[in-house]
C-alpha positions in Angstrom: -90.3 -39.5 162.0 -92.8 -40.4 164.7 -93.8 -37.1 165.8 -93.8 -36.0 162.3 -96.6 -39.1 160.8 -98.7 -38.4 164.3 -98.9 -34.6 163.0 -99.8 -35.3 160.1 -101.9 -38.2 161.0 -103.4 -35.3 163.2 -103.5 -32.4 160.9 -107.6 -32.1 160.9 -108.3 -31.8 164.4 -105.6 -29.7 165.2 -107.1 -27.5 162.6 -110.3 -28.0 164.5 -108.5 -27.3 167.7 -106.5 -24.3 166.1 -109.9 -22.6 165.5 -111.6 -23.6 168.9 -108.5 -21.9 170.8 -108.6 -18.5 168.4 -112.7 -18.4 169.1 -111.8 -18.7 172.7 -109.2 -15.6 172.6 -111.3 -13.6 170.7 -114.5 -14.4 173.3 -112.0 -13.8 176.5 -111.3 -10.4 174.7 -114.6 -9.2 174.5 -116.5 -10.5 177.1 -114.7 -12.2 180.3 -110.9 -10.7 180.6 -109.5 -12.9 182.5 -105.4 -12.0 182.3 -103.5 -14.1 179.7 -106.2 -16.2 178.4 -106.0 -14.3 175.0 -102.7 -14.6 173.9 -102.1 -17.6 175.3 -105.0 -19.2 173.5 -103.9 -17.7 170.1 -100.1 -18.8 171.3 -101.1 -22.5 171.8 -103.1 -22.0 168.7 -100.3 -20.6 166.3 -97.8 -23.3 167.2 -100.1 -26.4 166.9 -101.6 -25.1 163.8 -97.5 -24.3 162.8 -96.6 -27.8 163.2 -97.7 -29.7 160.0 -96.9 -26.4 158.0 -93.3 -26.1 159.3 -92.7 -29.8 159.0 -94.2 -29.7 155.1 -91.2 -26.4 154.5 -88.4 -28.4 156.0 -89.5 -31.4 153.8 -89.3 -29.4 150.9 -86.2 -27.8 152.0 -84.4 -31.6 152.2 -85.5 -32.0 149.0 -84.3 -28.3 147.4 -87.8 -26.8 147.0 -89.1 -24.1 148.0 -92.6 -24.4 149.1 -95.3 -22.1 149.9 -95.4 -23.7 153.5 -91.9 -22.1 153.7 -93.3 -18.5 153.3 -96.1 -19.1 155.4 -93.8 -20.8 158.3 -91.4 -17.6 158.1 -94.4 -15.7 158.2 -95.3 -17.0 161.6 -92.0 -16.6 163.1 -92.4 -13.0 162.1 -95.6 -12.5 163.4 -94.2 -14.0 167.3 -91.2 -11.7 167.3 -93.4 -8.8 167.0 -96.1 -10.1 169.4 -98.5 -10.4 166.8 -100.1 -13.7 168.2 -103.6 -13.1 166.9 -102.2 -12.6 163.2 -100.4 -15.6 163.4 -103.1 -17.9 165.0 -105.7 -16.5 162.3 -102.7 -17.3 159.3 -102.2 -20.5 160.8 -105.4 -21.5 161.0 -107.3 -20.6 157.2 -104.0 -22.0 155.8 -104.7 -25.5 157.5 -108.6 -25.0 156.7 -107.9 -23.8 152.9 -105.9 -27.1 153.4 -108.8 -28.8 154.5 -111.2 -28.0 152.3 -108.7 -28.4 149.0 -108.5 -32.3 150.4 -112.6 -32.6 150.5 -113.0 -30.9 147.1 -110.5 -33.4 145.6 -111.8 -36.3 147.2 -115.5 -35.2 145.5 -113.5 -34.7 142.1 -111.9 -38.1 142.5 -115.2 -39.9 142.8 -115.5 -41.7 139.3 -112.0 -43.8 140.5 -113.2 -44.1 144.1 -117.2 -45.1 142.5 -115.2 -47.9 139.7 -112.9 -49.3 142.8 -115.7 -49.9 145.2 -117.5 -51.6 141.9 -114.8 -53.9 141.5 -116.1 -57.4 142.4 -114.1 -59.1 145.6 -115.7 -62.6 145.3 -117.1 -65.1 142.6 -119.2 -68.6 142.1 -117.0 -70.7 140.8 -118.6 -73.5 138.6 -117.0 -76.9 138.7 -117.4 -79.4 136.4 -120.1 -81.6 138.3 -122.6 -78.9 138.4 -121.1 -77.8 141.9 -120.5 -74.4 143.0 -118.3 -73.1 145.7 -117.4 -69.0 146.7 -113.9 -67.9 145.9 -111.9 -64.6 146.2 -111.8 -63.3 142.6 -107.6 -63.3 143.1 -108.2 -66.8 142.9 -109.8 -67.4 139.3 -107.5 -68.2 136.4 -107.9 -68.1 132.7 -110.4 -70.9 132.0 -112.2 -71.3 135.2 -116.3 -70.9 134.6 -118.3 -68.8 137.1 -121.7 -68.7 137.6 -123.2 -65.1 138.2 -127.2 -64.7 138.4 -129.6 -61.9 138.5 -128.8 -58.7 140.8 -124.8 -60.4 140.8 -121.6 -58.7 139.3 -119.4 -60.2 136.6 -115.8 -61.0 138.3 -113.8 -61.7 135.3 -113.7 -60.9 131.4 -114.8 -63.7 129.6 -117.7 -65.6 127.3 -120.9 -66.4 127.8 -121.1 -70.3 127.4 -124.6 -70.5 129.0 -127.4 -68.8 129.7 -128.9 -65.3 128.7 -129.7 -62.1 130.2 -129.4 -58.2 130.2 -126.3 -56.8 131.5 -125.6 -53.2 132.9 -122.1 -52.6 131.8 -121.8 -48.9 132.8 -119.3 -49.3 135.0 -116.9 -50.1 131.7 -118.3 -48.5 128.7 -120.9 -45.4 130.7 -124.0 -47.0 128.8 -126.4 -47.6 131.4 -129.0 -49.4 129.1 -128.4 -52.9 130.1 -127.7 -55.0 126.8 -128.7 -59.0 126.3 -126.1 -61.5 126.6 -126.1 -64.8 125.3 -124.3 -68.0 124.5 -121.3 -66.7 122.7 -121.0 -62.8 123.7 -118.5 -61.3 125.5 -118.7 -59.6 128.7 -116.7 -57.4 131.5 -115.4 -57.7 134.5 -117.5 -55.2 136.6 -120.6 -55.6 135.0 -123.8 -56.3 136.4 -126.6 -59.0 135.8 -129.7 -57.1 136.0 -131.8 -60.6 134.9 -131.4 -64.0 133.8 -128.4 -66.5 134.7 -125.1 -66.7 132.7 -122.4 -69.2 132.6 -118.9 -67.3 131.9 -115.8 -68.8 130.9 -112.6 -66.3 132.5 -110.5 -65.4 129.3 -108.6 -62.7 131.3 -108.9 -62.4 135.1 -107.4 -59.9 138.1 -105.3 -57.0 136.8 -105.7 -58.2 133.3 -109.4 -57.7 132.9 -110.9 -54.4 131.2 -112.4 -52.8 134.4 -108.9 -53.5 136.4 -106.8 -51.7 133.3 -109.7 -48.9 133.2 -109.1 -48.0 136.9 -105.1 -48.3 136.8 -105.3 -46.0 133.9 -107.7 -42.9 135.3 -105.5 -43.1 138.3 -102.5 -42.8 136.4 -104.3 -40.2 134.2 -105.5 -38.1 137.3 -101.5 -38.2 138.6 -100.2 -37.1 135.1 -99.2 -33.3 135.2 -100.8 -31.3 132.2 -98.0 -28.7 130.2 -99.6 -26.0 132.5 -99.1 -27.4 135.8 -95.5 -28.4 134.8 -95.1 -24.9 134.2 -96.3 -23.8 137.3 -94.3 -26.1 139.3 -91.2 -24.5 137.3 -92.8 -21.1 138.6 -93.2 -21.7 141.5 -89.3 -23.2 142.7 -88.3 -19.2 141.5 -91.6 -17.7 142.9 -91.2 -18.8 146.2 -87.5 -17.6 146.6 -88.5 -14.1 144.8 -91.1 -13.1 147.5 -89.2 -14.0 150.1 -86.1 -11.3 148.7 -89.0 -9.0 147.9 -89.7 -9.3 151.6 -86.3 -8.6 152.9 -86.2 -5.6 150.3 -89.7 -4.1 151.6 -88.2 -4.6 155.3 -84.2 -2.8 154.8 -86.0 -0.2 152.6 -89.4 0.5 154.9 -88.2 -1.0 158.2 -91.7 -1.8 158.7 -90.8 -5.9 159.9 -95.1 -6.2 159.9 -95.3 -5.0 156.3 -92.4 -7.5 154.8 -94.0 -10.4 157.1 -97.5 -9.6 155.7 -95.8 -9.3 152.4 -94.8 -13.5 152.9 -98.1 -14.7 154.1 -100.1 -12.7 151.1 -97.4 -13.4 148.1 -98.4 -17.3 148.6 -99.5 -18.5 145.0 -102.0 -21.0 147.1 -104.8 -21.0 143.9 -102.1 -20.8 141.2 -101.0 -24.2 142.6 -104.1 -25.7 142.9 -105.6 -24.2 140.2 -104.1 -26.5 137.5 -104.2 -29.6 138.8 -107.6 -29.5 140.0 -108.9 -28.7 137.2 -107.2 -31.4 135.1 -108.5 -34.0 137.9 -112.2 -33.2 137.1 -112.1 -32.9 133.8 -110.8 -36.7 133.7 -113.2 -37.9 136.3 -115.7 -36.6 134.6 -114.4 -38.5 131.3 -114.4 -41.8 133.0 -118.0 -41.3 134.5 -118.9 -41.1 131.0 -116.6 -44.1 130.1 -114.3 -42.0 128.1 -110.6 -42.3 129.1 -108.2 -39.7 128.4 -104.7 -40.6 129.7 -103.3 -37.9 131.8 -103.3 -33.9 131.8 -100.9 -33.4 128.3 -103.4 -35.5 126.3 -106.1 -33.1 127.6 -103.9 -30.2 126.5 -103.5 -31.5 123.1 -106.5 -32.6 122.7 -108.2 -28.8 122.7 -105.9 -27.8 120.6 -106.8 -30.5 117.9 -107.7 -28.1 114.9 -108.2 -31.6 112.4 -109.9 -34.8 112.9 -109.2 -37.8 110.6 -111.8 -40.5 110.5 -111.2 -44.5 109.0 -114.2 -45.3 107.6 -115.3 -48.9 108.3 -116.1 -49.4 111.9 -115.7 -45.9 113.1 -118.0 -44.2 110.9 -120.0 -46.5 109.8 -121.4 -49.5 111.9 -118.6 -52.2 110.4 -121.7 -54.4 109.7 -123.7 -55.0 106.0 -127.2 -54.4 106.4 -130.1 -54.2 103.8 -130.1 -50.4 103.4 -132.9 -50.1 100.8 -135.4 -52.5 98.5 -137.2 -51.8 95.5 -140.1 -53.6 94.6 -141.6 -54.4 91.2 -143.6 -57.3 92.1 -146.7 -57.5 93.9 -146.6 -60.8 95.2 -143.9 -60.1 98.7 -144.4 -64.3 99.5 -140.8 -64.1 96.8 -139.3 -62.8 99.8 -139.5 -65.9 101.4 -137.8 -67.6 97.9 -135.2 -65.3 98.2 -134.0 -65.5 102.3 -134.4 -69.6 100.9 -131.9 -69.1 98.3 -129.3 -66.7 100.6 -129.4 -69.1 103.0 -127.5 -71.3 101.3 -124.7 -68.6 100.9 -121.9 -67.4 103.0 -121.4 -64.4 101.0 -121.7 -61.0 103.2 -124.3 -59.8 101.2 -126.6 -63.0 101.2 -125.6 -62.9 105.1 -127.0 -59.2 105.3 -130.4 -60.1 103.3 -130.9 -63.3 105.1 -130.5 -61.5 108.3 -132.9 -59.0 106.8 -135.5 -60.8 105.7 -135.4 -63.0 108.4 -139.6 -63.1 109.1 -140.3 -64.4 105.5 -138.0 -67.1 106.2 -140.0 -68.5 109.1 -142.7 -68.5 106.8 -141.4 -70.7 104.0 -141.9 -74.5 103.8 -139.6 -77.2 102.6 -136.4 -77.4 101.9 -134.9 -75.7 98.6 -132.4 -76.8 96.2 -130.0 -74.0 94.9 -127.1 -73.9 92.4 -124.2 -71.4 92.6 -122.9 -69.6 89.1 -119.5 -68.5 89.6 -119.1 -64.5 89.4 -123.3 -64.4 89.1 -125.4 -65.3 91.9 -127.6 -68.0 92.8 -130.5 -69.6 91.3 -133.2 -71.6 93.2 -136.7 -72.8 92.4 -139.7 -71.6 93.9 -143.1 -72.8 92.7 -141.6 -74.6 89.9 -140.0 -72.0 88.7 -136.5 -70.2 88.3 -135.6 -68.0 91.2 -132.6 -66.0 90.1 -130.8 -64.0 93.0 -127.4 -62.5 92.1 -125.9 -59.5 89.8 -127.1 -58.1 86.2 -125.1 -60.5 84.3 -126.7 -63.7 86.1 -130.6 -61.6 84.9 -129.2 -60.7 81.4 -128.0 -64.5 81.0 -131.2 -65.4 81.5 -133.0 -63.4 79.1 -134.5 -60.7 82.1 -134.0 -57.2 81.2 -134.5 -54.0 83.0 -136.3 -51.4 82.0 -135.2 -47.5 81.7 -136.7 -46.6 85.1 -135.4 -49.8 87.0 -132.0 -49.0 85.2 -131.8 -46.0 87.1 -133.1 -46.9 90.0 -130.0 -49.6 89.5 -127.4 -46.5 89.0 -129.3 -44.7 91.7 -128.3 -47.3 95.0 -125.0 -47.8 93.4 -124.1 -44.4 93.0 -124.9 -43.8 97.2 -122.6 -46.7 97.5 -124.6 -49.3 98.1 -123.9 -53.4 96.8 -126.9 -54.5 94.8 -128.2 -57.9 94.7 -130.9 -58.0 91.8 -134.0 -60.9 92.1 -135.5 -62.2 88.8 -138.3 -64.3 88.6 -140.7 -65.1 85.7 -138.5 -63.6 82.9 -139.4 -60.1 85.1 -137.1 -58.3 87.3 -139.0 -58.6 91.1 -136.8 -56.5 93.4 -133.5 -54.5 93.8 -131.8 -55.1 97.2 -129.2 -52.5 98.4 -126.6 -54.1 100.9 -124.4 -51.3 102.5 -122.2 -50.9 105.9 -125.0 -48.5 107.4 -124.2 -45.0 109.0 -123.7 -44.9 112.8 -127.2 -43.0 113.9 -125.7 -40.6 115.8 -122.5 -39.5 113.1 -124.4 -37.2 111.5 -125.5 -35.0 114.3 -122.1 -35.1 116.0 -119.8 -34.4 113.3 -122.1 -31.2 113.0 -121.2 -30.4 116.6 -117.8 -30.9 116.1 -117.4 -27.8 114.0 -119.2 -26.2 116.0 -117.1 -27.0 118.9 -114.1 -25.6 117.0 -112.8 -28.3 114.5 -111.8 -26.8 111.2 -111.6 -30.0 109.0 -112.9 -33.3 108.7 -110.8 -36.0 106.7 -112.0 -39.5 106.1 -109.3 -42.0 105.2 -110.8 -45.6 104.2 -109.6 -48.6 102.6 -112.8 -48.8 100.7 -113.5 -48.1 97.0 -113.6 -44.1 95.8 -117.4 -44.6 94.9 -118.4 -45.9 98.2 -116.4 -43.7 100.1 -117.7 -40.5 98.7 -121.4 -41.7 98.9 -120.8 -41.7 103.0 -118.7 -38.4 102.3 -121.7 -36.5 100.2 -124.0 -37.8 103.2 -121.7 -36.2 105.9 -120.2 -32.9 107.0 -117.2 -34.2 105.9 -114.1 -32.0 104.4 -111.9 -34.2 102.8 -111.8 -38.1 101.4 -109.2 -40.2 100.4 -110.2 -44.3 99.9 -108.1 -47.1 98.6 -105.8 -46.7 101.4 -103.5 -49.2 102.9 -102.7 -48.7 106.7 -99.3 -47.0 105.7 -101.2 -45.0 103.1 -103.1 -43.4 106.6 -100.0 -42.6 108.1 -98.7 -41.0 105.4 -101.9 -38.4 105.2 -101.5 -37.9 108.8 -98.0 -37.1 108.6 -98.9 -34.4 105.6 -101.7 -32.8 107.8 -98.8 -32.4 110.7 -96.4 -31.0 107.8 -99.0 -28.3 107.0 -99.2 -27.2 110.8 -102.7 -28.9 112.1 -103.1 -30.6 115.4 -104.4 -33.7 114.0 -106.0 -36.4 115.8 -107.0 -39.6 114.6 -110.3 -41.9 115.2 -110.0 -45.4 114.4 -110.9 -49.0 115.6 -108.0 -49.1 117.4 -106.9 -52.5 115.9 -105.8 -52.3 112.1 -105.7 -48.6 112.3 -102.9 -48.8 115.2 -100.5 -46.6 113.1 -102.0 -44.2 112.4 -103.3 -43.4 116.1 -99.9 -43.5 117.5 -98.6 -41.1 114.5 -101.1 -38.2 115.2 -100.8 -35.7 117.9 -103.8 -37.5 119.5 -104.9 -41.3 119.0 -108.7 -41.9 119.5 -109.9 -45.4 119.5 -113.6 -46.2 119.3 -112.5 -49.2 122.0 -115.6 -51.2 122.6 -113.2 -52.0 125.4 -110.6 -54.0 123.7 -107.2 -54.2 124.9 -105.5 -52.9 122.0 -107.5 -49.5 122.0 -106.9 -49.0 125.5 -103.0 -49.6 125.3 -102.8 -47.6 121.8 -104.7 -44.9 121.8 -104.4 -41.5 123.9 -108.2 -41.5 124.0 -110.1 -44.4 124.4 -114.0 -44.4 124.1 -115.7 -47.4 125.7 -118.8 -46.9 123.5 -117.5 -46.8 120.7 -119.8 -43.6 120.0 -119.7 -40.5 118.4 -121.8 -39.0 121.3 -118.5 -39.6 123.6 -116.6 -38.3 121.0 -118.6 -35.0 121.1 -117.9 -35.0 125.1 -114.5 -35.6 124.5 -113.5 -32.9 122.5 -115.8 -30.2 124.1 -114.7 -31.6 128.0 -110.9 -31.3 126.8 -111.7 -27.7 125.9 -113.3 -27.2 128.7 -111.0 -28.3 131.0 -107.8 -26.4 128.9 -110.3 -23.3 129.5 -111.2 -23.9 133.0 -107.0 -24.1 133.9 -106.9 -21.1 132.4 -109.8 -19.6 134.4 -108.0 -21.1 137.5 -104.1 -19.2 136.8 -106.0 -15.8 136.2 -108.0 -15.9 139.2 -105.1 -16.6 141.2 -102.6 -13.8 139.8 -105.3 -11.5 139.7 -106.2 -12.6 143.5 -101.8 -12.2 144.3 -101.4 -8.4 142.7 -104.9 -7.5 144.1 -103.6 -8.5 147.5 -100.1 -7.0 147.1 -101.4 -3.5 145.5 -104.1 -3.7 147.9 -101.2 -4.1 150.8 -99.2 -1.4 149.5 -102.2 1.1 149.8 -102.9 0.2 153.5 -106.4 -1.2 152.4 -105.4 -5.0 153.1 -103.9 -6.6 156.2 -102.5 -9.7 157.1 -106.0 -11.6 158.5 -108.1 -10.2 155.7 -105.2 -10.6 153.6 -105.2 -14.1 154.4 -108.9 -14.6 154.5 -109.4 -13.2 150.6 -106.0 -16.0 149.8 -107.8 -18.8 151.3 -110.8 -17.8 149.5 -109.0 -17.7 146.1 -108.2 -21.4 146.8 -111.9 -22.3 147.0 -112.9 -20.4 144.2 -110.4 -22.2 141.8 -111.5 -25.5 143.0 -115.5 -24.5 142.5 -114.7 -23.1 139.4 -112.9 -26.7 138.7 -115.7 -28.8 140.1 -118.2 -27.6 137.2 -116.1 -29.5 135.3 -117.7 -32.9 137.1 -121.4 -31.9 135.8 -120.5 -31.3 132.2 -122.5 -32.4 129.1 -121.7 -31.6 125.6 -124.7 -30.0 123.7 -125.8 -32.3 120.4 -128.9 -30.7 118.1 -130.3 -33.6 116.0 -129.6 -33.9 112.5 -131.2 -35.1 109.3 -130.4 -38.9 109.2 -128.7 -39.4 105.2 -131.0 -41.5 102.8 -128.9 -44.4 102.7 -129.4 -44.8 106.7 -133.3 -45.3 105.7 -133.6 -48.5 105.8 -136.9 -49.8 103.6 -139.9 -51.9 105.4 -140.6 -55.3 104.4 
């Protein structure tokens, strides 16, 4: 066992030394002929260079497999009973360096895990309750503790700001580099940076529990997490290895040509059809978690390029999940009402009195005094401003009043309601003065993504909400979207889902990853717009830190990518095995150049694999809908 870990330990320089030895042959050779030198520089070389390979066969033997090392090592014992030292020095050798190289290319390909881990914050300022601070190892916080992190620092646990502001970079968790203001109240991530201001943070989840911990345990996992195709090759390859090898002893009793059937071993090695696969997979899920989109493991990459149907919920996901003023009609001249009306929403904790006080927020600065209002149940609110009615509610609260609309402002009424908008009607003076639209506004970028999504081969689009028919086919008519079904309860989802399986789709499911849990474990794929929430991240098979459509985009087209790119990988290297073999067979290809055009197959697999790191989806801008316009003051 010793000898064994040193070799391995060891395996780089002697691959180092290996080629140092066969450059010293080859110069003796040519240039000083001193007796002996040659073969036994290429002798020494074969059997050091043998070593780790022979050990890796007899491994594999222990445990009933049959590995490539085994062809390679029978190979070389060939090669020495024929006296064909320079062969085997030169096989030894680029298998070792095609070793070599396959570690360094992995290594780059594993960089988002090995750029999150050296992220990961080691220490923290621990606040106490005097006011005192002292440096502890972050193993040491618990739930409840408060740590102090300032400008240029990095947030050690998941937690709430309790004091303090500032702008936070939280790429490391969600792949947004624009830092985003924290205050009093907001949540934050472990991992994340303070690029200014101070913050107080109280731990709500600390160590292995936090968000940036989970991320990293689950790209690991993910990157280890064998894809359909590289089970399959791993099937192949325990009767591949076994079926050279009896092609070899049939070449030998049939040709008697012992060089042939040896040559036969060293060039029927499936070296890029094993790497192929896997490498692939592992760049195409680094790559994801650079981006801060986590797809867990190789399968879910598989399924998710074949997903034919997507399936959207509504609130949350396609829309923001937050009421805003969408539009505002105005049939009064005098816009100082405004500040009447933020007065009389103020009062309210209704959503949409929320949403316009929010909205008109600058004309509430500017109002003086405070203002008496009076709630009428099922109507609105009515205030008083300049000693007069202010009436802020729905048609019925106007026509008790004696206000009536006109034809045009009727139908300018119909108009918001129809694109699904709430409508909060203002009358003062027996006149109606303005018509505010409250709706749960479009994410920006929806629009422009679902777009791509067809073009990146999605058939059909399905929204799913909870929401009322009218509302749900305004954001429908607005959207590139296929098919809408609202007034859904969560089993209601499941139940489409199941019928889109029944009819042969691949479906996959986008939700919140909370109330829509069902469904995303249901569908062939679960995507959760996460904003980093535990729930999406144990739920879903996808989880986008975001909690954009953009990432969505990149998910889909890096999944087909990476299913494409595998594919790319297994026909390079079967091409690259019955090129060599024909090639063999036609005295046109020997055992070094043999060997040299099978190591090179390995590295072309794992460039072709490593484009995978640099890949961004395309997105063309589209036309934002009418109901994301949101009307000036």
């Amino acid at each position: 066992m010793a000898f064994q870990r040193y070799i391995y330990q060891h395996t780089t320089p002697i691959t180092f030394w290996s080629a140092g030895l066969i450059v010293l042959g080859f110069l003796n050779a040519w240039f000083t002929h001193v007796p002996y030198v040659t073969d036994t520089a290429w002798i020494i070389a074969s059997v050091i260079a043998a070593a780790p390979i022979v050990l890796r066969a007899i491994s594999a033997l222990r445990a009933k497999v049959f590995s490539i090392e085994l062809l390679v090592g029978i190979a070389v014992i060939g090669a020495f009973a024929i006296g064909e030292f320079e062969e085997s020095a030169i096989v030894t050798f680029l298998f070792l360096f095609g070793s070599y190289l396959e570690q360094k290319t992995l290594a780059k390909t594993r960089g988002a895990i090995q750029s999150l881990t050296e992220m990961a914050p080691t220490t923290a300022t621990l606040l106490a309750d005097d006011g005192s601070t002292s440096e502890v190892d972050v193993d040491d916080l618990e739930e409840g503790n408060v740590v102090l992190v300032k400008a240029g620092g990095q947030v050690p646990v998941d937690g709430q700001v309790t004091d303090g502001s500032g702008y936070v970079n939280e790429a490391s968790i969600t792949g947004e580099s624009r830092p985003i203001n924290k205050q009093s109240g907001d949540g934050v991530y472990s991992g994340a940076i303070v690029e200014s201001g101070t913050l107080q943070i109280e731990a709500t989840q600390v160590g292995d529990e936090t968000t940036f911990s989970k991320i990293i345990e689950l790209v690991e996992e993910a990157q280890d997490t064998k894809s359909p195709a590289e089970k399959f090759i791993d099937k192949f390859a325990q009767y591949y290895t076994p079926a050279v090898l009896v092609i070899a002893i049939l070449v030998f009793i049939f040709s008697q040509n012992l060089r042939l059937a040896i040559t036969v071993l060293v060039l029927g090695c499936p070296g890029a059809l094993v790497i192929g696969a896997p490498v692939s997979n592992v760049a195409g899920i680094g790559n994801g978690a650079k981006h801060g989109i986590l797809i867990k493991g190789g399968d879910v990459v598989d399924s998710l390029a074949k997903v034919d149907t997507l399936v959207f919920d509504k609130t949350g996901t396609l829309t923001t999940g937050k009421m805003t003023v969408a539009d505002l009609q105005r049939y009064s001249q005098d816009d100082s009402l405004l500040a009447g009306v933020a007065q009389v929403e103020q009062a309210s904790d209704h959503p949409l009195a929320q949403a316009i006080t929010q909205h008109l927020a600058a004309h509430l600065q500017a109002a003086t005094g405070a203002m008496d209002t009076q709630t009428v149940k099922g109507q609105g609110m009515v205030g008083t401003w300049n000693d007069a009615p202010l009436y802020v509610g729905n048609a019925k609260l106007l026509t008790a009043n004696g206000i009536t609309l006109t034809a045009q402002q009727e139908q300018d009424l119909h108009k918001m309601q129809d694109e699904g908008q709430s409508t909060v009607l203002v009358g003062y003076q027996g006149k109606l003065a303005y018509i505010l639209g409250v709706a749960d506004q479009i994410r920006p970028e929806v629009p422009a993504a679902l777009l791509a999504l067809k073009r990146q081969g999605i058939k059909h689009l399905v929204m799913l909400t909870g929401d009322n028919q009218a509302t749900a086919d305004a954001v429908a008519s607005s959207l590139a979207i296929d098919e809408v079904h609202a007034d859904l309860l969560p089993a209601d989802k499941v139940k489409f889902v199941k019928k889109f399986q029944d009819q042969g789709r691949n479906v996959a499911f986008v939700g919140d990853g909370i109330n829509d849990s069902p469904s995303l474990a249901t569908a062939n794929i679960g995507i959760a717009m996460g904003g980093g929430t535990d729930v999406a991240i144990e739920t879903a098979d996808v989880v986008l830190m975001q909690s954009s459509f953009t990432a969505l985009n990149h998910a889909v087209g890096l999944a087909k990518k990476t299913s494409a790119n595998t594919k790319q990988n297994i026909t390079i290297a079967i091409l690259t095995v019955v090129f060599l073999l024909i090639g063999l067979f036609y005295g046109y290809i020997y055992m070094a150049s043999g060997m040299f055009v099978h190591e090179a197959s390995i590295l072309v697999v794992i460039f072709n694999a490593m484009r995978l790191i640099g890949y961004k989806p395309r997105v063309t801008k589209a036309a934002k809908p009418a109901q994301q316009q949101l009307a000036t003051n």
